[in-house]
PQR file of N, CA, C, O and H, with PARSE charges and radii, in Angstrom:
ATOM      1  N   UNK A   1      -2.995  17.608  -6.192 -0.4000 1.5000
ATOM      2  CA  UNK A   1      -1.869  16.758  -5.865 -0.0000 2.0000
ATOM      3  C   UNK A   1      -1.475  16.999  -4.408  0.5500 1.7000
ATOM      4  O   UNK A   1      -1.544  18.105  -3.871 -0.5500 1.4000
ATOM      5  N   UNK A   2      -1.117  16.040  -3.895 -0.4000 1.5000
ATOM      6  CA  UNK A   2      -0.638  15.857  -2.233 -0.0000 2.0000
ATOM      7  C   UNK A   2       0.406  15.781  -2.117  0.5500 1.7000
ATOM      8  O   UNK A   2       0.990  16.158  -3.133 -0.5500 1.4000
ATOM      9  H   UNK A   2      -1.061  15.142  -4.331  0.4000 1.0000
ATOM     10  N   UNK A   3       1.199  15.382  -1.154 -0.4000 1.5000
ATOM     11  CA  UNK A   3       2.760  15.002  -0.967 -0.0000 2.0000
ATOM     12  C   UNK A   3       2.756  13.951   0.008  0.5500 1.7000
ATOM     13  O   UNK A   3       1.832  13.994   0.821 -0.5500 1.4000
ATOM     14  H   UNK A   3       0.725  15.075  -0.329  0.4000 1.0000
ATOM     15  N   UNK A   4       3.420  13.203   0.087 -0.4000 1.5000
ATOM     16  CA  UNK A   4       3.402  12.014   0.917 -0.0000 2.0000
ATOM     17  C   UNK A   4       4.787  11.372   1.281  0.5500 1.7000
ATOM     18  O   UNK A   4       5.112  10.330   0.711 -0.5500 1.4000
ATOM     19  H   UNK A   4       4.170  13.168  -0.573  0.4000 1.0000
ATOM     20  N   UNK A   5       5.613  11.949   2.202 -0.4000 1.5000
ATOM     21  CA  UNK A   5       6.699  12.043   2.636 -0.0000 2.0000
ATOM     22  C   UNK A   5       6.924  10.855   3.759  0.5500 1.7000
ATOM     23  O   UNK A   5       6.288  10.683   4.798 -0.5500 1.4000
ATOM     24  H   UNK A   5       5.350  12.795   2.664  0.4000 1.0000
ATOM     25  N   UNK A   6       7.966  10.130   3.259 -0.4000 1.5000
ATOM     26  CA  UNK A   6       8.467   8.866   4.449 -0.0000 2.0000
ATOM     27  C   UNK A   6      10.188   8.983   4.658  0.5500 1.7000
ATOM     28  O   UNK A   6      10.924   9.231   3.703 -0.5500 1.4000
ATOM     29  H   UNK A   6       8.483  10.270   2.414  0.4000 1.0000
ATOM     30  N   UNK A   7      10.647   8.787   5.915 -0.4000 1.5000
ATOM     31  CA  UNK A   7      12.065   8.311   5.752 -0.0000 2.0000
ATOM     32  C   UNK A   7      12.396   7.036   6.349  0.5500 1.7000
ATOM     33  O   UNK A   7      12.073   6.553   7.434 -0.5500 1.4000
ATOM     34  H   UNK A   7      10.049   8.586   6.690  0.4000 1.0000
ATOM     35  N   UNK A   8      13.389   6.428   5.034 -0.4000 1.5000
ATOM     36  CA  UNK A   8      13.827   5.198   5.134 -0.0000 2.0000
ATOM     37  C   UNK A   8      15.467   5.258   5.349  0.5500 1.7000
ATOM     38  O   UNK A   8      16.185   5.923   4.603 -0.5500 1.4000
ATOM     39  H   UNK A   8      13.651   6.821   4.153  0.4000 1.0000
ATOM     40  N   UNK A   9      15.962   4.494   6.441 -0.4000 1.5000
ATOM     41  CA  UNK A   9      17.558   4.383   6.995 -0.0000 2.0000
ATOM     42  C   UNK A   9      17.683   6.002   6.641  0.5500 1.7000
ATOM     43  O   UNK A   9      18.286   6.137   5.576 -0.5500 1.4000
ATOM     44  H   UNK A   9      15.379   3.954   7.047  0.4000 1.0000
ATOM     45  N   UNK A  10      17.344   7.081   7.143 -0.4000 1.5000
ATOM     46  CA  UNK A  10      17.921   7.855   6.978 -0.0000 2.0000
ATOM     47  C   UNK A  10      17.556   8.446   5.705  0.5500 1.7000
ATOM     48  O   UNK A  10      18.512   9.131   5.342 -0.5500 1.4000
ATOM     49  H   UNK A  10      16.855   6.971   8.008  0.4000 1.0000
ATOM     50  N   UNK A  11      16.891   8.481   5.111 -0.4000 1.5000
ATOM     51  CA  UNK A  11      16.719   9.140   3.737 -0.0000 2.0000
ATOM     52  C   UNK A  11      15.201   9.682   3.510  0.5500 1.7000
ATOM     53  O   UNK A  11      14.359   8.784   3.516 -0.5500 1.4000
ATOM     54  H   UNK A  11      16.114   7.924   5.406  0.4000 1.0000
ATOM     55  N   UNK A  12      14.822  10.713   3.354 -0.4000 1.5000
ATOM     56  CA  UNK A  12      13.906  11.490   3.021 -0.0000 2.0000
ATOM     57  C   UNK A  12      13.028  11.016   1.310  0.5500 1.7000
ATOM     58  O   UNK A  12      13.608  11.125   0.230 -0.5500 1.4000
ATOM     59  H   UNK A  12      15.506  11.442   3.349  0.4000 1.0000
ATOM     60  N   UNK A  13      12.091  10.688   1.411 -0.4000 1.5000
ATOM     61  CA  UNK A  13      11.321  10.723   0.308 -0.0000 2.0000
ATOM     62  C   UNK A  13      10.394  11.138  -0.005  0.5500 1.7000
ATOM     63  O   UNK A  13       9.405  10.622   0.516 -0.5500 1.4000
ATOM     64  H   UNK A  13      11.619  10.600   2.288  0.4000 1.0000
ATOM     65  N   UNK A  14      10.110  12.472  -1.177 -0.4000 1.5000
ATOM     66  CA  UNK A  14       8.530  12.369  -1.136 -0.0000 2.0000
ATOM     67  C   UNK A  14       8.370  12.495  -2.361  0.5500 1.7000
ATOM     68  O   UNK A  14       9.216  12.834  -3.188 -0.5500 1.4000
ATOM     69  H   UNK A  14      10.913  12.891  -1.600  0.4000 1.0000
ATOM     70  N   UNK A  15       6.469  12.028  -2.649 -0.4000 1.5000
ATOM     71  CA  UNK A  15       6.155  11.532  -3.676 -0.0000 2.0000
ATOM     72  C   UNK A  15       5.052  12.563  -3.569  0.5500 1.7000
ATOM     73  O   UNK A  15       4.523  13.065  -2.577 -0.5500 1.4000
ATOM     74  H   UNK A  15       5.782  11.752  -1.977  0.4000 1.0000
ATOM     75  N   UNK A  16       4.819  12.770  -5.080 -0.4000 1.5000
ATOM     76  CA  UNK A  16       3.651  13.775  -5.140 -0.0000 2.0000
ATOM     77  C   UNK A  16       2.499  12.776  -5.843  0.5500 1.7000
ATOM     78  O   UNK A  16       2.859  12.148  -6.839 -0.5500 1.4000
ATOM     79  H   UNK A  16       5.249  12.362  -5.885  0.4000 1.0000
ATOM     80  N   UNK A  17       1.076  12.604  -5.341 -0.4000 1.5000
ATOM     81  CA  UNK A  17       0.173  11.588  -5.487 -0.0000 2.0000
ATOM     82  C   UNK A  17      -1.567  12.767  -5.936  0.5500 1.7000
ATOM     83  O   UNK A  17      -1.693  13.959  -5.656 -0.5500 1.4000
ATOM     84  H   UNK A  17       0.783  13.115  -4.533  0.4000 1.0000
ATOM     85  N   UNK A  18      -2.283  12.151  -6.433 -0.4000 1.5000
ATOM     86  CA  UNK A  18      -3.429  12.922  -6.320 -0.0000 2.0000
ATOM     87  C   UNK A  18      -3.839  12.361  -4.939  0.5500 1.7000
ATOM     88  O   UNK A  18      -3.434  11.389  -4.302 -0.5500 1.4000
ATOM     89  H   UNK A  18      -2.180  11.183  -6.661  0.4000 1.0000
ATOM     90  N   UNK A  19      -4.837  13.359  -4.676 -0.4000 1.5000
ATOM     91  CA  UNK A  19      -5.076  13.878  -3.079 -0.0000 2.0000
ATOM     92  C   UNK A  19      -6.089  12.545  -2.952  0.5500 1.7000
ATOM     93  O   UNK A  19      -5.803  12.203  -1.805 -0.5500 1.4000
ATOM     94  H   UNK A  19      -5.165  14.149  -5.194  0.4000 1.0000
ATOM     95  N   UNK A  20      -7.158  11.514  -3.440 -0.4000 1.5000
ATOM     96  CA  UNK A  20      -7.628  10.491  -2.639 -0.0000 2.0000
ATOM     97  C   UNK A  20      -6.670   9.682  -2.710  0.5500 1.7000
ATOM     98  O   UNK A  20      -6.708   8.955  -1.717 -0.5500 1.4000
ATOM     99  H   UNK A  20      -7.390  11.792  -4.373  0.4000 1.0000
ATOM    100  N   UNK A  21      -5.524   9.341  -3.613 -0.4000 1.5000
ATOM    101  CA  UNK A  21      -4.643   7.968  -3.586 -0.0000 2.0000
ATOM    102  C   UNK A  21      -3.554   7.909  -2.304  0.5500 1.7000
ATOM    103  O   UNK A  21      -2.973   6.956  -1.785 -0.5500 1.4000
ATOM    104  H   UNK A  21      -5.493   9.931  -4.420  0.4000 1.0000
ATOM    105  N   UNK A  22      -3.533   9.589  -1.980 -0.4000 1.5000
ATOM    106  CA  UNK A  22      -2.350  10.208  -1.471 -0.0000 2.0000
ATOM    107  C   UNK A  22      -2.776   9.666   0.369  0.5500 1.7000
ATOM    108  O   UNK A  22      -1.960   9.222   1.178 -0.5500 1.4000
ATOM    109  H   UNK A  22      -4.005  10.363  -2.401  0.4000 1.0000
ATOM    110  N   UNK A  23      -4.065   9.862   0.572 -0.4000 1.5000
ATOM    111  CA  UNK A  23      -4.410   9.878   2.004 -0.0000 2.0000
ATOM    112  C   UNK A  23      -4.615   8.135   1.744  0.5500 1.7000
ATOM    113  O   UNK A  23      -3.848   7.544   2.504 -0.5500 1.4000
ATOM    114  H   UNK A  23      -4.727  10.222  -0.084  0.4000 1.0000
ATOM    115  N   UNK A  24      -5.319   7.299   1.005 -0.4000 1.5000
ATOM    116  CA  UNK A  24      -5.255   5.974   1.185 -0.0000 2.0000
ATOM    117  C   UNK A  24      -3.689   5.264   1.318  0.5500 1.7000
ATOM    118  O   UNK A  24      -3.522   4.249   1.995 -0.5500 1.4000
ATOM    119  H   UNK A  24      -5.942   7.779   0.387  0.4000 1.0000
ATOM    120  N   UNK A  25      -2.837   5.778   0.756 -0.4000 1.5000
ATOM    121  CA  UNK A  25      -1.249   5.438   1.102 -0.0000 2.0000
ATOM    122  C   UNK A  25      -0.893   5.426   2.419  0.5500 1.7000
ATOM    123  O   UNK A  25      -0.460   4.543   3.158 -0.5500 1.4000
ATOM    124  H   UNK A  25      -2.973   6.602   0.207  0.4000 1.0000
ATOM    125  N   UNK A  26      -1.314   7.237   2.652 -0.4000 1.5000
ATOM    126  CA  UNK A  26      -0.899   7.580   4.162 -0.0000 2.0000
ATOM    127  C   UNK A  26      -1.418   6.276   5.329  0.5500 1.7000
ATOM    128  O   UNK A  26      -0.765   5.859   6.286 -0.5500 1.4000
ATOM    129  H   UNK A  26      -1.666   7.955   2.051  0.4000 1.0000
ATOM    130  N   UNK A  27      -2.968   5.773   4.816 -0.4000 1.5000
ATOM    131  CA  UNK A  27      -3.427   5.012   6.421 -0.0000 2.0000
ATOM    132  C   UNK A  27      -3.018   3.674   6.245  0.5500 1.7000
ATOM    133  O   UNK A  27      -3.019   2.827   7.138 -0.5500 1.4000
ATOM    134  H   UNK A  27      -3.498   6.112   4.038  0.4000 1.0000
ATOM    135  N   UNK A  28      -2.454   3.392   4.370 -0.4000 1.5000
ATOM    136  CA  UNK A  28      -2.034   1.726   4.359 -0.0000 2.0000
ATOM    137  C   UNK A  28      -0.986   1.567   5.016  0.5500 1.7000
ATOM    138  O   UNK A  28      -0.779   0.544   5.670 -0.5500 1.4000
ATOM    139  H   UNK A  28      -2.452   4.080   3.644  0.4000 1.0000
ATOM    140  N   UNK A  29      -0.044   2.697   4.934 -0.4000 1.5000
ATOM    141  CA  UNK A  29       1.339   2.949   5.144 -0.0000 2.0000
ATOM    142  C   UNK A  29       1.625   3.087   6.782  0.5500 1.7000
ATOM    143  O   UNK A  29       2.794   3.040   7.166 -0.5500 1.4000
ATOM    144  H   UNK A  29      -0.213   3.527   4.403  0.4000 1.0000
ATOM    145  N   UNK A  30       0.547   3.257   7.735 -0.4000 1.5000
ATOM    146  CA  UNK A  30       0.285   3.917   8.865 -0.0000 2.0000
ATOM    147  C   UNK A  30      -0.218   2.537   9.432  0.5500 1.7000
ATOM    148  O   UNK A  30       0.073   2.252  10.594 -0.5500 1.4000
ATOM    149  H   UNK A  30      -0.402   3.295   7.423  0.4000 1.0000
ATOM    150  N   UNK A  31      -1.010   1.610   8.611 -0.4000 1.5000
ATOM    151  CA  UNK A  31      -1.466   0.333   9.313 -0.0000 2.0000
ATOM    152  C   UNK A  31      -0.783  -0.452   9.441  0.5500 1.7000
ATOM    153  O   UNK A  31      -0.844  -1.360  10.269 -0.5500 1.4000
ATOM    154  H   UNK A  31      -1.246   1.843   7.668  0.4000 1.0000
ATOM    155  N   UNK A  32       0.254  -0.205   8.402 -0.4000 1.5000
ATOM    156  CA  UNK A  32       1.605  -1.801   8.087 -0.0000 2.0000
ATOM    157  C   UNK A  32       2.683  -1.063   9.123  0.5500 1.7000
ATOM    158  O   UNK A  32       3.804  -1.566   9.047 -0.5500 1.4000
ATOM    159  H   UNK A  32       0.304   0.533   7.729  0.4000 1.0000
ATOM    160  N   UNK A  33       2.556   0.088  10.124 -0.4000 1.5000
ATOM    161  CA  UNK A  33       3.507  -0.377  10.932 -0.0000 2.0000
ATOM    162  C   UNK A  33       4.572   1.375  10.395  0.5500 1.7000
ATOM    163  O   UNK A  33       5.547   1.929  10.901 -0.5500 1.4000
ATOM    164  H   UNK A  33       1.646   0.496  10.186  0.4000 1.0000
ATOM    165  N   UNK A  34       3.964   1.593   9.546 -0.4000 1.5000
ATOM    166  CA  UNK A  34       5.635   2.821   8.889 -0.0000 2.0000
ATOM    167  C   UNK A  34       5.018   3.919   9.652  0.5500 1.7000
ATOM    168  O   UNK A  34       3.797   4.074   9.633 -0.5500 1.4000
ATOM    169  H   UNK A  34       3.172   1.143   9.135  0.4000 1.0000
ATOM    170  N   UNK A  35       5.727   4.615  10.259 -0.4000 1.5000
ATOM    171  CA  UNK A  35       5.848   6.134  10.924 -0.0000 2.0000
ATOM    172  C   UNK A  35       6.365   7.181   9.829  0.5500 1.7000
ATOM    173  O   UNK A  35       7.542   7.245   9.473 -0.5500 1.4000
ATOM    174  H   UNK A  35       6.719   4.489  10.275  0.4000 1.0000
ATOM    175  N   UNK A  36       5.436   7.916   9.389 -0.4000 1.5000
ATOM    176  CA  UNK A  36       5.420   9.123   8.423 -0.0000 2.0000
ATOM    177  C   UNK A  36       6.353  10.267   8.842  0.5500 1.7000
ATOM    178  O   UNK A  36       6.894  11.015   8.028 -0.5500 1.4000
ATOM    179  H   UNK A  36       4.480   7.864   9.679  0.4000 1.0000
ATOM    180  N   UNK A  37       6.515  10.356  10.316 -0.4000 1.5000
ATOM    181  CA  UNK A  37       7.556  11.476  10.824 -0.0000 2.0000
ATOM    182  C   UNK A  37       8.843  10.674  11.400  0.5500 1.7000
ATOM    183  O   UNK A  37       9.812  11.314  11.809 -0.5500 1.4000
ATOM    184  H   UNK A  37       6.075   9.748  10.977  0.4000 1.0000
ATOM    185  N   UNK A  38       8.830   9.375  11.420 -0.4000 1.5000
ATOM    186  CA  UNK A  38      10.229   9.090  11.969 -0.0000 2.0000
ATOM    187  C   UNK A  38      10.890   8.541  10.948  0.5500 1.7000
ATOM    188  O   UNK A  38      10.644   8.690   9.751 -0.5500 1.4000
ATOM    189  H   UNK A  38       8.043   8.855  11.088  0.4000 1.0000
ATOM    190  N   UNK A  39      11.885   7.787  11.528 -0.4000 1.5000
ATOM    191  CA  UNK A  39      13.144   7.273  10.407 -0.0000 2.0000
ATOM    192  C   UNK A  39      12.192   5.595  10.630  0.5500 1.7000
ATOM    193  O   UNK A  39      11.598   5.265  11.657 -0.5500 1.4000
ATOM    194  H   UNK A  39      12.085   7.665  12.500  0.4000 1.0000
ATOM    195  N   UNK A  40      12.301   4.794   9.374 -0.4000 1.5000
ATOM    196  CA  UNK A  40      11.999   3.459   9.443 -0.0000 2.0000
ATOM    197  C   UNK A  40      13.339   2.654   8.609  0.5500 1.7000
ATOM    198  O   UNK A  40      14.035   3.110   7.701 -0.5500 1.4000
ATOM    199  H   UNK A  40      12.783   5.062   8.540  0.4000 1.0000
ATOM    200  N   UNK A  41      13.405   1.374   9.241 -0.4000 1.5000
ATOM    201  CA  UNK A  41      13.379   0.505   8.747 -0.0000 2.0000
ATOM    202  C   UNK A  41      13.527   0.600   7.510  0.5500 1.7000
ATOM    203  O   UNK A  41      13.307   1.730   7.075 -0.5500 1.4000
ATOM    204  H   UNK A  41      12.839   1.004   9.978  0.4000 1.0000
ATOM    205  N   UNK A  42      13.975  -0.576   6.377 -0.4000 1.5000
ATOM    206  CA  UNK A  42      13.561  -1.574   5.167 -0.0000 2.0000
ATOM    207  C   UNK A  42      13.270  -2.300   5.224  0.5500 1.7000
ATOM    208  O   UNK A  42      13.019  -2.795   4.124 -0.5500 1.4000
ATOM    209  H   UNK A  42      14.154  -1.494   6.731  0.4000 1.0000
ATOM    210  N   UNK A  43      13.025  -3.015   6.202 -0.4000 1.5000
ATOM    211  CA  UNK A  43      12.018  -4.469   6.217 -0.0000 2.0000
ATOM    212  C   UNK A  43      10.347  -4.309   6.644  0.5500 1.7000
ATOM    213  O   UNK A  43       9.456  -5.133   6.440 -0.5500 1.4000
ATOM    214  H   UNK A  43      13.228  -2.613   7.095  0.4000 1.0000
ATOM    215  N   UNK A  44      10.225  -2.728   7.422 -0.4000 1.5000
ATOM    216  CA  UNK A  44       9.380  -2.376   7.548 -0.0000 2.0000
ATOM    217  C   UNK A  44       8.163  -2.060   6.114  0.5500 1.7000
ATOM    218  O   UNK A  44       7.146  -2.672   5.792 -0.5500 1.4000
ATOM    219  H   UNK A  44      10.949  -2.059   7.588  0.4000 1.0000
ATOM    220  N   UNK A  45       8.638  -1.202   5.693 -0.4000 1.5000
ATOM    221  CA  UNK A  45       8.564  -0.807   4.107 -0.0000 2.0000
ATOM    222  C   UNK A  45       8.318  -2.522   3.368  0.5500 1.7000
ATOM    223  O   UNK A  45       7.165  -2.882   3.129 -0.5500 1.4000
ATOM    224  H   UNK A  45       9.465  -0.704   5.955  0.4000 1.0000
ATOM    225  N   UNK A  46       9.067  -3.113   3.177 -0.4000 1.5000
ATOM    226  CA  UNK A  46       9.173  -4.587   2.423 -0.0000 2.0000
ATOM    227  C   UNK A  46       8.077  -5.081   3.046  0.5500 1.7000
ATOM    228  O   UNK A  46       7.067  -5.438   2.438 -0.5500 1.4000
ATOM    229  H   UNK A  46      10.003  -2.820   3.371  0.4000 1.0000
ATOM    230  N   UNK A  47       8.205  -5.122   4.152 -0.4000 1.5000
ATOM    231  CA  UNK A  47       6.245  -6.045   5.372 -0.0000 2.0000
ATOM    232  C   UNK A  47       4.767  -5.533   4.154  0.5500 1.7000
ATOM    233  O   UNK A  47       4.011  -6.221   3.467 -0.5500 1.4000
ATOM    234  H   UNK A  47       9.025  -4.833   4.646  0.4000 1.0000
ATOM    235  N   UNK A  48       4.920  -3.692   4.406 -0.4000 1.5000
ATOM    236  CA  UNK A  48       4.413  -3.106   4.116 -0.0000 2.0000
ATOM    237  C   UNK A  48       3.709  -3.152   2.396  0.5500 1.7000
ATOM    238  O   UNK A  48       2.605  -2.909   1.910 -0.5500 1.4000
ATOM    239  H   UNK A  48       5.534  -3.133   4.963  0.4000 1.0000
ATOM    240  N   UNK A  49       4.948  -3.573   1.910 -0.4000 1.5000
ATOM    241  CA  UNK A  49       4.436  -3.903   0.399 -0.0000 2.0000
ATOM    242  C   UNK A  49       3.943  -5.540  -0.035  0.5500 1.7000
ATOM    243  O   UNK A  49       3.218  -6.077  -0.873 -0.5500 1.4000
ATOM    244  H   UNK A  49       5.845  -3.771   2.305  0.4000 1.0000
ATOM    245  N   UNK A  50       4.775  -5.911   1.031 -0.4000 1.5000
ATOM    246  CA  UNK A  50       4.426  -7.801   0.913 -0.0000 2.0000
ATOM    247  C   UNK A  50       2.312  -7.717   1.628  0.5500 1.7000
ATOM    248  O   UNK A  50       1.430  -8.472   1.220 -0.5500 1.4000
ATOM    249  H   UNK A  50       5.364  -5.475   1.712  0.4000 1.0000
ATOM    250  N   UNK A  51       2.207  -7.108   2.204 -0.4000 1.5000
ATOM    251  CA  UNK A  51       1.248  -7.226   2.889 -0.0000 2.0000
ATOM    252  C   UNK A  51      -0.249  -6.755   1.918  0.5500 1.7000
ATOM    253  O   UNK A  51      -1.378  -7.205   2.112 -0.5500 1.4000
ATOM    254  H   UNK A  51       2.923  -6.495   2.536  0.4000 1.0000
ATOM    255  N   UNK A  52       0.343  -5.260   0.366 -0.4000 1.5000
ATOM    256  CA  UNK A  52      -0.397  -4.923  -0.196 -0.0000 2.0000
ATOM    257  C   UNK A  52      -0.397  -6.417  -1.309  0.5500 1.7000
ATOM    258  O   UNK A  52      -1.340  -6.999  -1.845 -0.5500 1.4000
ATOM    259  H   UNK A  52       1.260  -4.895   0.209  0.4000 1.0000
ATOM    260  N   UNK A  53       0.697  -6.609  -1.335 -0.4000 1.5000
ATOM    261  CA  UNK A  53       0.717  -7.599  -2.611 -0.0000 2.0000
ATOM    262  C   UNK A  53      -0.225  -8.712  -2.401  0.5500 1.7000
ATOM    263  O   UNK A  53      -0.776  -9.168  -3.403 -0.5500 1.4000
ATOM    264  H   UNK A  53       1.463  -6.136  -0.900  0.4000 1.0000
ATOM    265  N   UNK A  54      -0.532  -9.292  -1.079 -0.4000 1.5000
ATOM    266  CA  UNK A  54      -1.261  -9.972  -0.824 -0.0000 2.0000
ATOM    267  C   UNK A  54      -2.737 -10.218  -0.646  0.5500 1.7000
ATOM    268  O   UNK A  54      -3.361 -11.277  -0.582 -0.5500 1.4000
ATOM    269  H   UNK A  54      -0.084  -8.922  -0.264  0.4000 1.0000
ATOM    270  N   UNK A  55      -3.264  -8.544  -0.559 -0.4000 1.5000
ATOM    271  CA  UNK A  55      -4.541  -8.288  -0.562 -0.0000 2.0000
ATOM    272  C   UNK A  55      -4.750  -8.309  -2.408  0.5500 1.7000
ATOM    273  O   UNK A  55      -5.780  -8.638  -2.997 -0.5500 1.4000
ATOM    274  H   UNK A  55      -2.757  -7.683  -0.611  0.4000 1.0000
ATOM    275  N   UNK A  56      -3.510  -7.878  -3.008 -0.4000 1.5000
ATOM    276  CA  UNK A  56      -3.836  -7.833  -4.511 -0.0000 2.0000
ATOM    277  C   UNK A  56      -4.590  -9.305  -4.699  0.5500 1.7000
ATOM    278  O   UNK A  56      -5.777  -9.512  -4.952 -0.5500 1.4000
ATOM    279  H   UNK A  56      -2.673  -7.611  -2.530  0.4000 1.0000
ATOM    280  N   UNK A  57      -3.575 -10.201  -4.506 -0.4000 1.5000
ATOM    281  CA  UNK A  57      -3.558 -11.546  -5.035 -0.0000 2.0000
ATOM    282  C   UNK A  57      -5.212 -11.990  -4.561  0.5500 1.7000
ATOM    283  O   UNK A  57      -5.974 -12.517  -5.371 -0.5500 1.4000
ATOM    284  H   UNK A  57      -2.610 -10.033  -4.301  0.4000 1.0000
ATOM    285  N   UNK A  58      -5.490 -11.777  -3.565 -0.4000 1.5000
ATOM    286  CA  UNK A  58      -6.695 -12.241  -2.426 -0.0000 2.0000
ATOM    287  C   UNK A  58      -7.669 -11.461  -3.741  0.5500 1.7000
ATOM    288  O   UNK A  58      -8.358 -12.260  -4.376 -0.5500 1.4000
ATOM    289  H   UNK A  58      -4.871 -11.349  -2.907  0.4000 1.0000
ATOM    290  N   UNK A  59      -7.735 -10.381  -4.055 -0.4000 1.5000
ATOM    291  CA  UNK A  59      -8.735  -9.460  -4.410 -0.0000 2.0000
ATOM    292  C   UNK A  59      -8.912  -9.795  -6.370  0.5500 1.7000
ATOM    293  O   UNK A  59      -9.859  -9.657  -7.145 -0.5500 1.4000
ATOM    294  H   UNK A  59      -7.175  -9.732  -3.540  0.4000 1.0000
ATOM    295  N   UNK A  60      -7.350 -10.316  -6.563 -0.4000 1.5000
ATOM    296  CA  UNK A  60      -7.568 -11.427  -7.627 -0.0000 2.0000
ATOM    297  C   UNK A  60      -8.100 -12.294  -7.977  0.5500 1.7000
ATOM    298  O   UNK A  60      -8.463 -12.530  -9.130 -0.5500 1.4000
ATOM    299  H   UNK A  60      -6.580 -10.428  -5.934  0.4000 1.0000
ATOM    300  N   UNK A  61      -8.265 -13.033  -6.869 -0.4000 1.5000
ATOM    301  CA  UNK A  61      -9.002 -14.644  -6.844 -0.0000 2.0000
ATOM    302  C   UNK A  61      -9.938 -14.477  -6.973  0.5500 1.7000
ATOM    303  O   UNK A  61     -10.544 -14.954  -7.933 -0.5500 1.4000
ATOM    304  H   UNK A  61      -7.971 -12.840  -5.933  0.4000 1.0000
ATOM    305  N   UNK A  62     -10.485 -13.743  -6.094 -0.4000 1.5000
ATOM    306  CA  UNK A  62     -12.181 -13.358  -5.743 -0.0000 2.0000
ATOM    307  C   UNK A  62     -12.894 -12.872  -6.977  0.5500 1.7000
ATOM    308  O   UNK A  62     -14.103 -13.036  -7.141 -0.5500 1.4000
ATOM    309  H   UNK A  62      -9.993 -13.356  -5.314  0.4000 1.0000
ATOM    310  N   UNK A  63     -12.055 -12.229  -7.894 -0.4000 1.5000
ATOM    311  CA  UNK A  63     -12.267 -11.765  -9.319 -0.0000 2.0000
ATOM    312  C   UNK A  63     -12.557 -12.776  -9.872  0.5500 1.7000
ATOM    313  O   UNK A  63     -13.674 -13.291  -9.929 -0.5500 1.4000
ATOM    314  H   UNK A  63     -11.073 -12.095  -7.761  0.4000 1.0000
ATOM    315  N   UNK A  64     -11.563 -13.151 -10.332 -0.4000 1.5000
ATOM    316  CA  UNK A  64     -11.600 -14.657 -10.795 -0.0000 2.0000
ATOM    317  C   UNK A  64     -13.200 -16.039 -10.925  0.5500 1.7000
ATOM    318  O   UNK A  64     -13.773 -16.756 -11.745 -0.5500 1.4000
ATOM    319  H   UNK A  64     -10.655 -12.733 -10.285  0.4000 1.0000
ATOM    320  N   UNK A  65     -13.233 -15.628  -9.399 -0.4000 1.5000
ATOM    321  CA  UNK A  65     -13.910 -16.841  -8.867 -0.0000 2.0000
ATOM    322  C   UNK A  65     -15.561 -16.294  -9.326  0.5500 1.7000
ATOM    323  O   UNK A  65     -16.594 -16.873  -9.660 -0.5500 1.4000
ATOM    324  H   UNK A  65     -12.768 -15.046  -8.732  0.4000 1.0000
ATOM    325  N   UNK A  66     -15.252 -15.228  -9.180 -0.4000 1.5000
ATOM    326  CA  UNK A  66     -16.835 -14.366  -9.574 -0.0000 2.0000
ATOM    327  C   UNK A  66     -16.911 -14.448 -11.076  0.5500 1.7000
ATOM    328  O   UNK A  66     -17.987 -14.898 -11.468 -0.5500 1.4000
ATOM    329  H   UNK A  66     -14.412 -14.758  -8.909  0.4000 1.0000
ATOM    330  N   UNK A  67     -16.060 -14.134 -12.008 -0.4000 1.5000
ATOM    331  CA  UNK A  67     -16.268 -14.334 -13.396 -0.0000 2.0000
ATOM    332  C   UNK A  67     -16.416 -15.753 -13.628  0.5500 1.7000
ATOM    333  O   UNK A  67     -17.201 -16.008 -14.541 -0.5500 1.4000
ATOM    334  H   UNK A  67     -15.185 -13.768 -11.690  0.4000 1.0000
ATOM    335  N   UNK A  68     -15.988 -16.558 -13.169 -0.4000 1.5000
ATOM    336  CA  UNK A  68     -16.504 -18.122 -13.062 -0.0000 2.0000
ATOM    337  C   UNK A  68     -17.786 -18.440 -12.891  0.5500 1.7000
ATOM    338  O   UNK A  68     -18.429 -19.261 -13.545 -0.5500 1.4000
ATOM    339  H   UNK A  68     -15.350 -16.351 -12.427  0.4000 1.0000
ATOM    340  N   UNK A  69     -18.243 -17.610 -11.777 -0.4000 1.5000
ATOM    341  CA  UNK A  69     -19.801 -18.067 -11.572 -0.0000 2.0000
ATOM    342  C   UNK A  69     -20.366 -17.533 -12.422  0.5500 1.7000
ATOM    343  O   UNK A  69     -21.331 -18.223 -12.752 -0.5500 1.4000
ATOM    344  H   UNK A  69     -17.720 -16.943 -11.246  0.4000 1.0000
ATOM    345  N   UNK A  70     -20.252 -16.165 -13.284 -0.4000 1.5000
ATOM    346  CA  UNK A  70     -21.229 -15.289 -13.719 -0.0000 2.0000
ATOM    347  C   UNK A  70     -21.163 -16.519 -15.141  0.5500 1.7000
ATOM    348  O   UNK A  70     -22.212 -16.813 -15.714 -0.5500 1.4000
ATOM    349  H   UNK A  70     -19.468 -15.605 -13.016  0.4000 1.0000
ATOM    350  N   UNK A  71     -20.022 -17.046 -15.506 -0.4000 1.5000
ATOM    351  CA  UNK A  71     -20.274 -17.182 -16.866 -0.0000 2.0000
ATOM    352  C   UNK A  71     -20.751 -18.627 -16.530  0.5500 1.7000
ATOM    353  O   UNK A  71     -20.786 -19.382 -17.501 -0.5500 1.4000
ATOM    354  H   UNK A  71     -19.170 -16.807 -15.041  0.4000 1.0000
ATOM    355  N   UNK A  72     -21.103 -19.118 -15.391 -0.4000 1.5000
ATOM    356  CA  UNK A  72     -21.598 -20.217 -15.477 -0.0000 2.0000
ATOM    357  C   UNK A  72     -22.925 -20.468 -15.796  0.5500 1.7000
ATOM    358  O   UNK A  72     -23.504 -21.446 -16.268 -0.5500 1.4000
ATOM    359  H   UNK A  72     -21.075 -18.504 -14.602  0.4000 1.0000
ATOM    360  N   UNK A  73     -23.418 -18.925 -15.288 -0.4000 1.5000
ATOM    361  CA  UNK A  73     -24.847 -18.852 -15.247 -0.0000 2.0000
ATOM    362  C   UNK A  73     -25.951 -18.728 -16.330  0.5500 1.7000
ATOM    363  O   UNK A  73     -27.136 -18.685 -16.001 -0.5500 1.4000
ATOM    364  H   UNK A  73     -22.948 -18.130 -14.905  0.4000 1.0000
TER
END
């Protein structure tokens, strides 16, 4: 288990994660813009989750679209 510590308006959080989920957080969290040692934002954080939600949806379709072909075949 890892720790994976952010602060938001002032507030300290940390989350204890297993150690590969823990470092993939750290660089999603690090790409959308959030600083792991400073104070952030909430809209930062909100970007940050709107931005995973969207690769979900994207990574949905593509699911989708592939079980379509397979069972076409």
């Amino acid at each position: 288990m890892k720790n994976v510590a952010l602060t938001i308006s002032g507030n300290r959080y940390e989350i204890k994660l297993e150690e590969e989920f823990a470092e993939f957080v750290k660089r999603d969290l690090q790409d959308a813009g959030i600083n792991l040692h400073q104070d952030n934002k909430p809209d930062k954080l909100l970007k940050a989750y709107l931005r995973l939600a969207k690769q979900s949806t994207s990574y949905a379709d593509e699911i989708e679209l592939l079980i379509e072909t397979l069972d076409s075949l």
